[in-house]
C-alpha positions as CSV (number, residue, x, y, z in Angstrom):
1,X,0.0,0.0,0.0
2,X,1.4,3.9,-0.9
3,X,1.8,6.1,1.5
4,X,-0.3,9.3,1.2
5,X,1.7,12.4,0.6
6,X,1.4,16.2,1.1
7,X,3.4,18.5,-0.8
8,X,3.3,22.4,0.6
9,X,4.0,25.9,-1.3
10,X,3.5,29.5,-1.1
11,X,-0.3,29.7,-0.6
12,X,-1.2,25.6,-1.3
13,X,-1.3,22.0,-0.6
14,X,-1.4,19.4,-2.7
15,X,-2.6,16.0,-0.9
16,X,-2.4,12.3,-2.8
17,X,-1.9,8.8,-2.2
18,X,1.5,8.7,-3.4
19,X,2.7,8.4,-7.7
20,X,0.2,7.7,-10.0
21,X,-0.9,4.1,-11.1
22,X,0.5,3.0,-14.3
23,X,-0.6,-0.2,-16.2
24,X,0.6,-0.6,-20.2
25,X,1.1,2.6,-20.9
26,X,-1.6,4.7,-19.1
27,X,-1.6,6.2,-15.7
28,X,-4.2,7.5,-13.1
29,X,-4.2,9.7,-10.1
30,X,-6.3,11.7,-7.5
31,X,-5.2,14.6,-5.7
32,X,-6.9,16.7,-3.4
33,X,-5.5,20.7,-3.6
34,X,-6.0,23.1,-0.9
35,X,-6.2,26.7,-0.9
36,X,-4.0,27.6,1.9
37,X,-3.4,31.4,1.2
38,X,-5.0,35.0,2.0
39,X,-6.8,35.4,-1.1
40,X,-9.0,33.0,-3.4
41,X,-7.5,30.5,-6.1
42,X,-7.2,28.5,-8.8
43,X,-4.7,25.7,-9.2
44,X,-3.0,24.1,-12.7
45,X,-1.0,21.3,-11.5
46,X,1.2,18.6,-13.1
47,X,2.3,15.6,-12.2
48,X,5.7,14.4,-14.3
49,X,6.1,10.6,-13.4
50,X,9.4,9.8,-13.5
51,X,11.2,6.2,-13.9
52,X,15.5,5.3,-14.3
53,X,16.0,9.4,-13.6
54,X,13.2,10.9,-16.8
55,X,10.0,11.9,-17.5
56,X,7.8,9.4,-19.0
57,X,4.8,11.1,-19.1
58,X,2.9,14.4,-17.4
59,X,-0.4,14.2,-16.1
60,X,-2.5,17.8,-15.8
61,X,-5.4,18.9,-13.9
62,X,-7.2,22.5,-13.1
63,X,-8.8,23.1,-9.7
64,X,-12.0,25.6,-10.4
65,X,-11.4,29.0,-8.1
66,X,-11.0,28.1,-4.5
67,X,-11.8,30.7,-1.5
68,X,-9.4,30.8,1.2
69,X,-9.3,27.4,2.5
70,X,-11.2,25.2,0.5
71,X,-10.3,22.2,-1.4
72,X,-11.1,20.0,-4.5
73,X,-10.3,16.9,-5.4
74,X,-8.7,16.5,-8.9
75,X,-8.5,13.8,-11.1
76,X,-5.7,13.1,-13.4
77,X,-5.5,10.6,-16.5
78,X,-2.7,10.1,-19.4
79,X,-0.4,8.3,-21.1
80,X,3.5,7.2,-20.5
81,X,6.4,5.5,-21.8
82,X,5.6,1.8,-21.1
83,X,7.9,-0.6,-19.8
84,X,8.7,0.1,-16.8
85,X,8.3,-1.4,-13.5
86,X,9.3,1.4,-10.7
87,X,8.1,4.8,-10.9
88,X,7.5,7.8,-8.5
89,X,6.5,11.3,-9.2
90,X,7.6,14.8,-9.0
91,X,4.7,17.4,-8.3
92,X,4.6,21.0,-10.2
93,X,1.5,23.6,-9.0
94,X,0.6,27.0,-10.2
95,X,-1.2,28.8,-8.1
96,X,-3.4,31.8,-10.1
97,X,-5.2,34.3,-7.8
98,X,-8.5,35.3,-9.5
């Protein structure tokens, strides 16, 4: 079983169950983001899944505009290099202030 992750910036949080599944090619993931600054928010985030030290593939979701501590659970789908049997992720967020 993965362990569940958080990932902190500058006015976020990005909460998941660790890298994203992969089977033949295609991966899935959730993630919860969380507005954690002053002012409301929308989130774009990425996550690059990574295996033997490169990218394989980049999975994107949008959060809809978040008031000051609320979160949303996103759901991420795509494809990747297939072929290999360890992976793990690296997390990328912009946070947009509307």
């Amino acid at each position: 079983m993965e362990e569940s992750l958080t990932v902190r910036g500058d006015g976020w949080a990005l909460k998941t169950a660790g890298p994203p599944s992969v089977n033949q090619g295609f991966a899935v993931s959730v993630a919860t983001a969380v507005n954690t600054g002053a002012t409301p928010a929308r989130f774009v985030v990425a996550i690059h899944v990574v295996a033997e030290g490169r990218r394989i593939g980049t999975l994107h979701a949008t959060s809809s505009a978040l008031p000051t501590g609320r979160e949303e659970m996103l759901q991420f789908t795509g494809s990747v290099v297939p072929g290999f049997k360890q992976h793990t992720a690296e997390f990328e967020v912009t946070r947009i202030p509307c």
